[in-house]
VEXMIFI-641286 format. One record per residue: x, y, z of N, C-alpha, C in turn; chain. Coordinates in nm, 2 decimals. Atoms other than C-alpha are relative to their C-alpha. Example, Ala and Ser with C-alpha at 12.3 -4.5 7.8 and 13.67 -1.06 7.14 Angstrom:
BEGIN
ATOM    n.c1    n.c2    n.c3   ca.c1   ca.c2   ca.c3    c.c1    c.c2    c.c3  ch
ATOM    0.09   -0.12    0.00    1.23   -0.45    0.78    0.09    0.12    0.00   A
ATOM   -0.09   -0.11    0.00    1.37   -0.11    0.71   -0.08    0.11    0.08   A
This chain:
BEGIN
ATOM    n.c1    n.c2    n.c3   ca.c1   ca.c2   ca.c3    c.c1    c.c2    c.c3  ch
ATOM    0.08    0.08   -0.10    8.36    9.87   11.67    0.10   -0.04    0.11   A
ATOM   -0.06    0.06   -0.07    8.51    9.82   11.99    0.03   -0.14    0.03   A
ATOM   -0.01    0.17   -0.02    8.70    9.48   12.06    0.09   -0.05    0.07   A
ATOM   -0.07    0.05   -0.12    8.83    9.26   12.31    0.08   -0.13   -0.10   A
ATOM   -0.04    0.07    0.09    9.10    9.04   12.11   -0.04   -0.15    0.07   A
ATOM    0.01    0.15   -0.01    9.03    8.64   12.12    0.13   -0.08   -0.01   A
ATOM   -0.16    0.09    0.01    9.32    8.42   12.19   -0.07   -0.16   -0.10   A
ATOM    0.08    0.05    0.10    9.23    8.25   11.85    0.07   -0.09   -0.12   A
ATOM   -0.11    0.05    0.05    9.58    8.14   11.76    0.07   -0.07    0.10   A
ATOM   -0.07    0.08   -0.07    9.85    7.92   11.86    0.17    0.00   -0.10   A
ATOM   -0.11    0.08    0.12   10.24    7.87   11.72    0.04    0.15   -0.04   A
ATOM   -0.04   -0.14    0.04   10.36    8.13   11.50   -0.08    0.13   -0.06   A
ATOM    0.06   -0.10    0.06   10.28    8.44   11.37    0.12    0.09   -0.10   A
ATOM   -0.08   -0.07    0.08   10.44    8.64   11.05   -0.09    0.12    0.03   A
ATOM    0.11   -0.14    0.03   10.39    9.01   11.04    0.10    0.08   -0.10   A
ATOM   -0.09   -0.09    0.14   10.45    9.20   10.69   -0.02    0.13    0.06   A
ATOM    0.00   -0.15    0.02   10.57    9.52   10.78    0.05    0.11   -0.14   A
ATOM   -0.06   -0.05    0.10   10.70    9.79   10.48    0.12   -0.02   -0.06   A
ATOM   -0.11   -0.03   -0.02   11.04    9.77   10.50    0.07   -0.09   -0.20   A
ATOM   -0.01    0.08    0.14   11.20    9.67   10.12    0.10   -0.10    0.05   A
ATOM   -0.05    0.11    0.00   11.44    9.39   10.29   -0.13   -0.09   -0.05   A
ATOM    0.06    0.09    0.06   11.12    9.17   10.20    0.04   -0.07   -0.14   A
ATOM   -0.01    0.03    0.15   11.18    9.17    9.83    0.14   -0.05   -0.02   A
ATOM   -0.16    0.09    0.00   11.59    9.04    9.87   -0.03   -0.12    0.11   A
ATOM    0.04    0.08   -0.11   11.45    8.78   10.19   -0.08   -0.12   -0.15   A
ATOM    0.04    0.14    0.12   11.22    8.61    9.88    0.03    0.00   -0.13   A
ATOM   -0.05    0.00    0.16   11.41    8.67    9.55   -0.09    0.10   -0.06   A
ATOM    0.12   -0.08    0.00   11.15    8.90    9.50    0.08    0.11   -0.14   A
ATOM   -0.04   -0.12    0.08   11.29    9.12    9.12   -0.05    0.12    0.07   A
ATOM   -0.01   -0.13   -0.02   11.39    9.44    9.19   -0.03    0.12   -0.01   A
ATOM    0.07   -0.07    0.12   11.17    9.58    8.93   -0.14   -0.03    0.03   A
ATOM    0.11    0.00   -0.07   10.86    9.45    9.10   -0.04    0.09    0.14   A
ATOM    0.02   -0.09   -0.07   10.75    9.74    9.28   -0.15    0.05   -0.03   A
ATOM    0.14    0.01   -0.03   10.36    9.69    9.37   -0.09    0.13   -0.02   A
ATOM    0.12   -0.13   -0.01   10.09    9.97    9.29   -0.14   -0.07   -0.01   A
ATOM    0.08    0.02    0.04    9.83    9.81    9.13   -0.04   -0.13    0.07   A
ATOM    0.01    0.13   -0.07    9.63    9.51    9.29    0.04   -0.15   -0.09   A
ATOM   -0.07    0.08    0.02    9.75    9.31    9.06    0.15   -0.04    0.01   A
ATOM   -0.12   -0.02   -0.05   10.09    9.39    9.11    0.02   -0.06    0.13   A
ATOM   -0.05    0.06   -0.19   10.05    9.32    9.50   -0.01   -0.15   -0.01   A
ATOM   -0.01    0.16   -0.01    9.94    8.96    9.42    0.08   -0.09   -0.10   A
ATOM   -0.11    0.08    0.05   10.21    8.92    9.19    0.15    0.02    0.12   A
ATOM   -0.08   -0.01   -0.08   10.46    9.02    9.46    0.00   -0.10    0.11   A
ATOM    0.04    0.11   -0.10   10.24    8.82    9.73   -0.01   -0.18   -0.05   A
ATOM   -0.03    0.14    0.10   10.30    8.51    9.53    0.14   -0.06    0.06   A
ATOM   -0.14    0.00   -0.06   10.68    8.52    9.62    0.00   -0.08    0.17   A
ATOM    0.02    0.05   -0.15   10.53    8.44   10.00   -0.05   -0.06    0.06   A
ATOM    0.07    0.13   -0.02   10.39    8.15    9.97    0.01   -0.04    0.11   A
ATOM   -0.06    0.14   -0.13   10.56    7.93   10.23   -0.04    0.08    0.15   A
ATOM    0.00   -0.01   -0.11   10.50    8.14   10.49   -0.21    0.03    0.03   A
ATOM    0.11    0.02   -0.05   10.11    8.12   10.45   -0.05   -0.13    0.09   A
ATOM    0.01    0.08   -0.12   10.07    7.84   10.64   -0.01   -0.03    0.14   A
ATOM   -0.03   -0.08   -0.13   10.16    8.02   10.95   -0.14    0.10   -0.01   A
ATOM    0.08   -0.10   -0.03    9.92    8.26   11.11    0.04    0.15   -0.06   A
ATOM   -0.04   -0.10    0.07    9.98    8.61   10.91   -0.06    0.13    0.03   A
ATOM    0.02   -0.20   -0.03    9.93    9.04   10.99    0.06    0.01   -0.09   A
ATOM   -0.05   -0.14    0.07    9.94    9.24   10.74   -0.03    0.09    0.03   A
ATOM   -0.02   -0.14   -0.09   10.03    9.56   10.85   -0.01    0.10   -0.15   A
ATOM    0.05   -0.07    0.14    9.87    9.82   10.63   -0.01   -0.03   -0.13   A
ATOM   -0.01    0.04    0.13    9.94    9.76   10.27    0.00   -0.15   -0.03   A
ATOM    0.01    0.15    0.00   10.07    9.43   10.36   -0.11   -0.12   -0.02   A
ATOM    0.16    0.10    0.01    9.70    9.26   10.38   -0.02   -0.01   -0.14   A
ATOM    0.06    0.03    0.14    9.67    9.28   10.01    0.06   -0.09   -0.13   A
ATOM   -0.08    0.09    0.11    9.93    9.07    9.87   -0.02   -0.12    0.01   A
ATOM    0.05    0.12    0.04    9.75    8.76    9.90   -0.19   -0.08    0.07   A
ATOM    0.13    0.03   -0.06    9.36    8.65   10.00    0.01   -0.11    0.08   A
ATOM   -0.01    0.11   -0.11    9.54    8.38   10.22    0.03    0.08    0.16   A
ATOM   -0.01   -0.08   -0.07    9.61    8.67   10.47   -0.12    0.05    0.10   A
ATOM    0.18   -0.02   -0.07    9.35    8.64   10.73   -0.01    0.13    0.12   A
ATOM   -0.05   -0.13   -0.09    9.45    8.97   10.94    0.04    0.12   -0.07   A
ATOM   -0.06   -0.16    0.05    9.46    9.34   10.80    0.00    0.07    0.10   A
ATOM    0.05   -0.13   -0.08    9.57    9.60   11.07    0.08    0.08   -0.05   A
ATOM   -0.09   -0.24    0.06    9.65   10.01   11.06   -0.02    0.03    0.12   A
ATOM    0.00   -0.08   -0.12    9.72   10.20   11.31   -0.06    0.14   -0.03   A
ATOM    0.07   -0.16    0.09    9.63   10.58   11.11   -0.13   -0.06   -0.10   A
ATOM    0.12   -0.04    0.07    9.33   10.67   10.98    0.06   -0.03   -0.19   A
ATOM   -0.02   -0.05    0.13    9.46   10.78   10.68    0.06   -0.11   -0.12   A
ATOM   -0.05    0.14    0.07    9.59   10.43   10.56   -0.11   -0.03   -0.10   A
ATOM    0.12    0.08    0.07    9.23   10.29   10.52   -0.04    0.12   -0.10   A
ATOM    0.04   -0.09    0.13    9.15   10.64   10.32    0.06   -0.01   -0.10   A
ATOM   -0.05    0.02    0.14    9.39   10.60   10.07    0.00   -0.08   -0.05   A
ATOM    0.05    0.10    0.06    9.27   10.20   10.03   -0.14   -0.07    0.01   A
ATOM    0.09    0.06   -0.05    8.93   10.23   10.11   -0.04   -0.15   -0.03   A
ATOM    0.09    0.10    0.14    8.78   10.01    9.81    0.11   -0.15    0.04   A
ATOM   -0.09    0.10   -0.01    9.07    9.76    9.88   -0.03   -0.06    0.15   A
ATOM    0.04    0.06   -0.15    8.98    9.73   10.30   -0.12   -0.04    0.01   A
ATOM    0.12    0.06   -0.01    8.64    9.71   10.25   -0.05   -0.11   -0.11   A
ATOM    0.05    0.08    0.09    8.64    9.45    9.99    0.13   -0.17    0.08   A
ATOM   -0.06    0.07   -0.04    8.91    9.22   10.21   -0.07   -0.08    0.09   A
ATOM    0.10    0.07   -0.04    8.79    8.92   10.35    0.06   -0.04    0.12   A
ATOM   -0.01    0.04   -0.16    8.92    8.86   10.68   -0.02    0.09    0.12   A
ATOM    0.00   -0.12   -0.08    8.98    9.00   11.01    0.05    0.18    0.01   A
ATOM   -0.03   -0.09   -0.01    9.00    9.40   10.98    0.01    0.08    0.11   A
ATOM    0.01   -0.08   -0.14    9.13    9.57   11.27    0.12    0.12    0.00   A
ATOM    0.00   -0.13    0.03    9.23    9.92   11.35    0.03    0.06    0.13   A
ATOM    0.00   -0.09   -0.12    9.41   10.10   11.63   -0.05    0.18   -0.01   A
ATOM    0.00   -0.15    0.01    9.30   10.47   11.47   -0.12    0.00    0.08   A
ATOM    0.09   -0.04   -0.08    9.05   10.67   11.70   -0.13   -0.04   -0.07   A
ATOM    0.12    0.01    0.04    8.79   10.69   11.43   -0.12   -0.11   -0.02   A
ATOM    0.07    0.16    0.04    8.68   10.29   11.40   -0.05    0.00    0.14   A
ATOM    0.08    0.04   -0.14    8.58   10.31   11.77   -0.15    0.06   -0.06   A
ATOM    0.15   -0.03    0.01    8.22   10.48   11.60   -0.03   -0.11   -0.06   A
ATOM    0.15    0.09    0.02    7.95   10.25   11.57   -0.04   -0.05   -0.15   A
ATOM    0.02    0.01    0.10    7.90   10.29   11.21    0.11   -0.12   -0.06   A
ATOM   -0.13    0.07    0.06    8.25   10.08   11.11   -0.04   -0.14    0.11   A
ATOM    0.05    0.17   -0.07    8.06    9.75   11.18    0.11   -0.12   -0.03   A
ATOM   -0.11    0.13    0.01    8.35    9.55   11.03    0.15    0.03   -0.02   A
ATOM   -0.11    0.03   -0.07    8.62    9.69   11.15    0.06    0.02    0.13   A
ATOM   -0.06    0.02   -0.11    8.75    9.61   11.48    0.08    0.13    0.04   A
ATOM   -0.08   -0.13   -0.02    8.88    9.89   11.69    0.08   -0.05    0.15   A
ATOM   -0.08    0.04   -0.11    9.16    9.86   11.96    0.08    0.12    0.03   A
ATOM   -0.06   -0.15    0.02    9.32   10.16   12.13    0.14   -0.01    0.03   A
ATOM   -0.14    0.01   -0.03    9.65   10.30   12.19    0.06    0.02    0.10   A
ATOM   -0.06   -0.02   -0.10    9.89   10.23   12.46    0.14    0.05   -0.03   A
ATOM   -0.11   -0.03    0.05   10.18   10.47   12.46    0.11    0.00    0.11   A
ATOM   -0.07   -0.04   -0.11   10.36   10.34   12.79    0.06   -0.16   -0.02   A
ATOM   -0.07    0.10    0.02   10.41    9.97   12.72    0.02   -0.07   -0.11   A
ATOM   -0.10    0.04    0.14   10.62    9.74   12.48   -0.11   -0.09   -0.04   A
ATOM    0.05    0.06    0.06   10.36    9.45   12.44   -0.12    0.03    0.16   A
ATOM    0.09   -0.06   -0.06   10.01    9.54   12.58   -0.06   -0.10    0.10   A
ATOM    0.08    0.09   -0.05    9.84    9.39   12.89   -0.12   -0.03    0.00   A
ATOM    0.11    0.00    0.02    9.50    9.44   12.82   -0.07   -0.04   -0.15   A
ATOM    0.08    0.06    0.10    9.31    9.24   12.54   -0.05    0.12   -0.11   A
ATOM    0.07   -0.07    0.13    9.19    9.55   12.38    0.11    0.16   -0.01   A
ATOM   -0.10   -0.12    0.04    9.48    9.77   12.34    0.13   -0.04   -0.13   A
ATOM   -0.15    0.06    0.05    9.81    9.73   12.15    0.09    0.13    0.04   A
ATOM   -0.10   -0.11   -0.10   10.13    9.92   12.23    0.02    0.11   -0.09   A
ATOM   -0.01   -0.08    0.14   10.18   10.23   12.02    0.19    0.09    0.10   A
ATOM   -0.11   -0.13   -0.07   10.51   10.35   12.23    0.12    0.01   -0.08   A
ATOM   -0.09    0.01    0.08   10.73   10.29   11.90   -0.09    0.09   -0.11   A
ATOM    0.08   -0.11    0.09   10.43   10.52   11.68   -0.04   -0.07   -0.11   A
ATOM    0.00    0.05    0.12   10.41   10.27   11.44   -0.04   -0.14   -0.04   A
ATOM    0.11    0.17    0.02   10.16    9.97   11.34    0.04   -0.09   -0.01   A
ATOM   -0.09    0.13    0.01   10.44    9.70   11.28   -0.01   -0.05    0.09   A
ATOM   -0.05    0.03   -0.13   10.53    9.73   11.62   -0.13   -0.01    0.08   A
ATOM    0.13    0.03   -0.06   10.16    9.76   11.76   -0.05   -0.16   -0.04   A
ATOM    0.02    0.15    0.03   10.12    9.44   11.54    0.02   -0.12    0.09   A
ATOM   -0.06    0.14   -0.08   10.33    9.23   11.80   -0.12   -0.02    0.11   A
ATOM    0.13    0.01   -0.12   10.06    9.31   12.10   -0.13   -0.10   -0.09   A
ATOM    0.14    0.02    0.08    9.79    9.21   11.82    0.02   -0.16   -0.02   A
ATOM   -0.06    0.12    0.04    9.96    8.90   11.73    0.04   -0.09    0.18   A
ATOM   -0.03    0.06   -0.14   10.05    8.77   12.12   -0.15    0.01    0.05   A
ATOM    0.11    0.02   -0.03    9.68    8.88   12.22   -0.06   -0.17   -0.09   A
ATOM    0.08    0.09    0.08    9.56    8.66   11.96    0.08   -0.14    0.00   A
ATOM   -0.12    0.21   -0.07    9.81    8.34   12.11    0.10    0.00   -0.09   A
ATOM   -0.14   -0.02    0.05   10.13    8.42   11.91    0.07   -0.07    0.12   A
ATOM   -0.08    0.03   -0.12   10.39    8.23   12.11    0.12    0.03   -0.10   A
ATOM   -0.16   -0.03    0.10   10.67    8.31   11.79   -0.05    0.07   -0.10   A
ATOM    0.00   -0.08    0.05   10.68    8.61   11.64    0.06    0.04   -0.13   A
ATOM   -0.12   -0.03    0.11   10.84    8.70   11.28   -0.02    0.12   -0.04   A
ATOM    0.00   -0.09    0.02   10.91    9.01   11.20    0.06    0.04   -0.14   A
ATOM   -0.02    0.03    0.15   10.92    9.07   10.79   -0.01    0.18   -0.05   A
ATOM   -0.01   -0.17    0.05   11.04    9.44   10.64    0.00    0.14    0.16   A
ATOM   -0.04   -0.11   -0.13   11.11    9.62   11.02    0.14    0.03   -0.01   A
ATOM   -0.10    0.00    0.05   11.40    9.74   10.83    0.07    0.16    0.09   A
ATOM   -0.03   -0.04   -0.05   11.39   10.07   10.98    0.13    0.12   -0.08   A
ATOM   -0.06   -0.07    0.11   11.57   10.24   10.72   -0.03    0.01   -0.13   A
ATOM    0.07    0.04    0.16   11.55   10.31   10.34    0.12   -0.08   -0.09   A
ATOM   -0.06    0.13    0.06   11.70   10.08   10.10   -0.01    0.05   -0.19   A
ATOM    0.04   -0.02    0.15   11.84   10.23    9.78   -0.10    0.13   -0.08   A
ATOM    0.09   -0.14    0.02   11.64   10.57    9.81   -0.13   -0.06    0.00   A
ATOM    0.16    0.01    0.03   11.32   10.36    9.86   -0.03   -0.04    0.17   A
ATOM    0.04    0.04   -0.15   11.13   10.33   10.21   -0.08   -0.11    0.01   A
ATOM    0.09    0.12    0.01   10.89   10.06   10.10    0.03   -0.08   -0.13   A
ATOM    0.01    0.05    0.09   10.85    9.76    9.92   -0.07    0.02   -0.10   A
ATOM    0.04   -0.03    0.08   10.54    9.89    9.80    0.02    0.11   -0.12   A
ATOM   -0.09   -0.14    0.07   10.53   10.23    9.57   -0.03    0.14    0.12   A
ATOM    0.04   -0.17   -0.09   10.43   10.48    9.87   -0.13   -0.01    0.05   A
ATOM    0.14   -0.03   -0.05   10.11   10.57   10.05   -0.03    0.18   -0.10   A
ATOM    0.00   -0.14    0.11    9.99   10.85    9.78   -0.07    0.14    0.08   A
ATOM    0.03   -0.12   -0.02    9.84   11.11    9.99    0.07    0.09    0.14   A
ATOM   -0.10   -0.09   -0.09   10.14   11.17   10.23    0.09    0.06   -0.04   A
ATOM   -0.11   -0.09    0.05   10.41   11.29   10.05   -0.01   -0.05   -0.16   A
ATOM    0.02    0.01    0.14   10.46   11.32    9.65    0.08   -0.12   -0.01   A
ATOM   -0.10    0.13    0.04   10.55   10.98    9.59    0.05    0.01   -0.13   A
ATOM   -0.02    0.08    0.15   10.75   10.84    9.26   -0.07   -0.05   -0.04   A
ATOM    0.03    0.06    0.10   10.61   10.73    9.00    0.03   -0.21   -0.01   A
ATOM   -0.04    0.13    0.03   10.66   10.33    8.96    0.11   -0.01   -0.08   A
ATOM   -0.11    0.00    0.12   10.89   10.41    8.63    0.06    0.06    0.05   A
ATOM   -0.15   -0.05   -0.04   11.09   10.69    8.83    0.07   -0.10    0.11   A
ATOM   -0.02    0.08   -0.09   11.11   10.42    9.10    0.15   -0.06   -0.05   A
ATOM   -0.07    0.12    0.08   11.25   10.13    8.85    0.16    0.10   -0.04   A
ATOM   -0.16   -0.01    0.07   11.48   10.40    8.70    0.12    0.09    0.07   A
ATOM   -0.11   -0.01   -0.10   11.68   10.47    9.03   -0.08    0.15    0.10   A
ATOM    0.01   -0.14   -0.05   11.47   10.81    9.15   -0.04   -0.01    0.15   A
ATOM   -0.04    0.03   -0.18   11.54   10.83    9.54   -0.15    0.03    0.06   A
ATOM    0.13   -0.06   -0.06   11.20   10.86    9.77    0.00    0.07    0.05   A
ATOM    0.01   -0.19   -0.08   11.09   11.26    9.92    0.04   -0.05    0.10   A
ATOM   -0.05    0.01   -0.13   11.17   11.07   10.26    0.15    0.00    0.03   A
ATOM   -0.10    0.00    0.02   11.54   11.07   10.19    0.01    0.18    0.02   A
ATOM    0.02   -0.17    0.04   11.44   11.47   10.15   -0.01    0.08    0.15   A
ATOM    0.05   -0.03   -0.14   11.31   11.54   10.55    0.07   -0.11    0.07   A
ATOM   -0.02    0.09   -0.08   11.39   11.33   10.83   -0.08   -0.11    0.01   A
ATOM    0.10    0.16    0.03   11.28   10.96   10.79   -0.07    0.00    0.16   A
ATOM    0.06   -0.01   -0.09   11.05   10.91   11.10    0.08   -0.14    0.05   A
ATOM   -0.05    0.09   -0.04   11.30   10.60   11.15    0.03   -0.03    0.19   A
ATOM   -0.02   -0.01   -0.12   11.44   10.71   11.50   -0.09    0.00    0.05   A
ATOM    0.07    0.02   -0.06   11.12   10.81   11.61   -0.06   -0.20    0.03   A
ATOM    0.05    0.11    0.00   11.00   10.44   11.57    0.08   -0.10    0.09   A
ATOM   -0.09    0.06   -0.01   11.30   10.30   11.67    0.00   -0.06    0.17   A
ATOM   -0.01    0.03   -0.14   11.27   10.37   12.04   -0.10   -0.13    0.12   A
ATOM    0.14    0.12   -0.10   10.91   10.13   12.15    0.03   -0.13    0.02   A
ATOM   -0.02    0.17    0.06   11.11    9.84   12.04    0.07   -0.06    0.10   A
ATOM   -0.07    0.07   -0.13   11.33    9.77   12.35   -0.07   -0.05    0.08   A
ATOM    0.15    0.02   -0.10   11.00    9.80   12.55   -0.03   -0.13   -0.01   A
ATOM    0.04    0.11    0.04   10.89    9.51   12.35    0.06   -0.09    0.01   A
ATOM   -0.08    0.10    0.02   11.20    9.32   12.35   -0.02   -0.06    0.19   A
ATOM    0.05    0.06   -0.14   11.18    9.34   12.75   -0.15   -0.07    0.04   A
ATOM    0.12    0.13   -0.03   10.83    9.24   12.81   -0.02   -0.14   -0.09   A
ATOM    0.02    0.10    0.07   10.81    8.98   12.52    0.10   -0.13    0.10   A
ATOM   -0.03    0.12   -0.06   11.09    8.78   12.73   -0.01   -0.01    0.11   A
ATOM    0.13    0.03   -0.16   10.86    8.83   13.09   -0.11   -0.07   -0.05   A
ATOM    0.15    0.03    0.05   10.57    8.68   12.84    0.05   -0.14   -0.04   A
ATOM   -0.06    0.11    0.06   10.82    8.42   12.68   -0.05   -0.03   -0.14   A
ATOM    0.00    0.04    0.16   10.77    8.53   12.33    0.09    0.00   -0.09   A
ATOM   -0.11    0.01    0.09   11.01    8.44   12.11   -0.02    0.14   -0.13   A
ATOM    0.06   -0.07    0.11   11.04    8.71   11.79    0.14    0.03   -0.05   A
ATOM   -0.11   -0.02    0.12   11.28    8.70   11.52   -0.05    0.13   -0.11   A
ATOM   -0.02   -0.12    0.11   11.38    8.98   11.28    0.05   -0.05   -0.16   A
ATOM   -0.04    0.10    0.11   11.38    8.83   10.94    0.04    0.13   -0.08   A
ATOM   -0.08   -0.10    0.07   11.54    9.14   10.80    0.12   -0.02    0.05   A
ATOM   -0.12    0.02   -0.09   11.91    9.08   10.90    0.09    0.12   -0.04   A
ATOM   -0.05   -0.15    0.07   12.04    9.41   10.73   -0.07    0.12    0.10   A
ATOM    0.12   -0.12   -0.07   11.74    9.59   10.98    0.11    0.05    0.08   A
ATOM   -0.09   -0.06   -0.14   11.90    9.88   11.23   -0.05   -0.06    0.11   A
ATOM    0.05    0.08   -0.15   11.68    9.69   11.48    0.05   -0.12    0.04   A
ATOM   -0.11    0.08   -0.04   11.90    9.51   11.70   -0.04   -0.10    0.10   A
ATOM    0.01    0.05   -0.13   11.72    9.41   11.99   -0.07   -0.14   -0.02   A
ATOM    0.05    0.19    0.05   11.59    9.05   11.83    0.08   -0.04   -0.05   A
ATOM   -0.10    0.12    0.12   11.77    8.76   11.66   -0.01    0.02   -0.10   A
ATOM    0.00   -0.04    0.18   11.78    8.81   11.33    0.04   -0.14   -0.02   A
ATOM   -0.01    0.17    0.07   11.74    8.51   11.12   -0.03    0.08   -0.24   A
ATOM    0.05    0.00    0.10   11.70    8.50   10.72   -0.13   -0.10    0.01   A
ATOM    0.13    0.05   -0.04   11.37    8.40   10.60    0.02   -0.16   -0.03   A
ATOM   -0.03    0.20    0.02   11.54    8.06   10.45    0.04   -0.07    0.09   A
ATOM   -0.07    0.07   -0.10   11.70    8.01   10.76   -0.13   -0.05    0.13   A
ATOM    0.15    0.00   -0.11   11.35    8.03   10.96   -0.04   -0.12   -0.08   A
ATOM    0.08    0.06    0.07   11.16    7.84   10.67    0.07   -0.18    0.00   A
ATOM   -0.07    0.11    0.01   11.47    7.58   10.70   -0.02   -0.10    0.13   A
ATOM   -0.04    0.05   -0.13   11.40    7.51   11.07    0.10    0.03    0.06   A
């Protein structure tokens, strides 16, 4: 369903991206590695303190706690491999893939892709010039009155042979197992070229318009290759 974003926030905004610095940011065992929905809400437990704040989850991210009032995706193929999980979530569901602009997808929000700027000027776009929903998230989060940004798992690398905190998106590449995970077995993206660089580049875009907009946005990954933000830990944000 097409949608014109509401400036509907104020203050901060967290956005969970993949990235496994999350799980070292909140103590998070090393051995908790999320498949099952209960798994995600024992992980999403760990992230308490920062529900209080306005929250995006970015793909998978929306499921690790029902205080999470924002799920977006940028690909299609996300919401396919969690339909039962997107359509059973109770908040806002929104969606830069082409296919949510049909009529039938009454509850989830559709917004298209801009692939020229860093944070989008038009209410019903987000920026896609980094290729990748994290980074679209910021336009999503500033549309909707973000004035401070946090950026959670934009690690931008893999971590230990693993690309996510969760266990994988299962119908893009042959993921691990959860037990080969635990018992050190590196991820297929270690195998090809991580789509890292590609991503890497939309993010300058963003760092320049965000301070013509005067939005603040911290990198709570401080290990991340992404340089172009402050980097803070999350205790050191959570500390004031």
């Amino acid at each position: 369903m097409k949608w014109k974003i509401p400036k509907i926030w104020e203050g901060t905004c967290w956005i969970i991206g993949g990235g496994v610095s999350i799980s070292e940011q909140f103590n998070i065992p090393s051995t908790l590695i999320p498949q099952t929905r209960e798994e995600f809400y024992q992980f999403g437990e760990y992230l308490e303190p920062i529900y209080k704040d306005n929250v995006i989850g970015v793909n998978v991210g929306a499921f690790l706690s029902d205080k999470i009032p924002v799920a977006f995706w940028g690909d299609s193929e996300t919401y396919s491999d969690f339909k039962n999980w997107y359509d059973n979530f109770g908040g806002l569901k929104i969606s830069a893939a082409g296919k949510f602009s049909e009529k039938r997808y009454t509850s989830i929000y559709h917004l298209y892709k801009n692939n020229k700027e860093g944070i989008t000027k038009k209410n019903d776009e987000v920026s896609w010039a980094s290729r990748n929903s994290a980074s679209a998230a910021i336009s999503l989060a500033y549309h909707l009155g973000a004035t401070r940004i946090i950026l959670l798992g934009i690690d931008l690398q893999t971590t230990n042979g693993r690309a996510h905190w969760h266990a994988g998106y299962p119908n893009k590449l042959k993921t691990p197992t959860i037990a080969q995970l635990r018992r050190g077995m590196k991820h297929p993206l270690l195998k090809k070229d991580p789509p890292f660089n590609k991503h890497m580049k939309g993010y300058p875009l963003i760092a320049k318009d965000a301070e013509k907009l005067g939005i603040e946005i911290i990198n709570a990954s401080p290990e991340s290759r992404l340089t172009c933000f402050k980097k803070m830990s999350v205790q050191e944000i959570l500390n004031g």
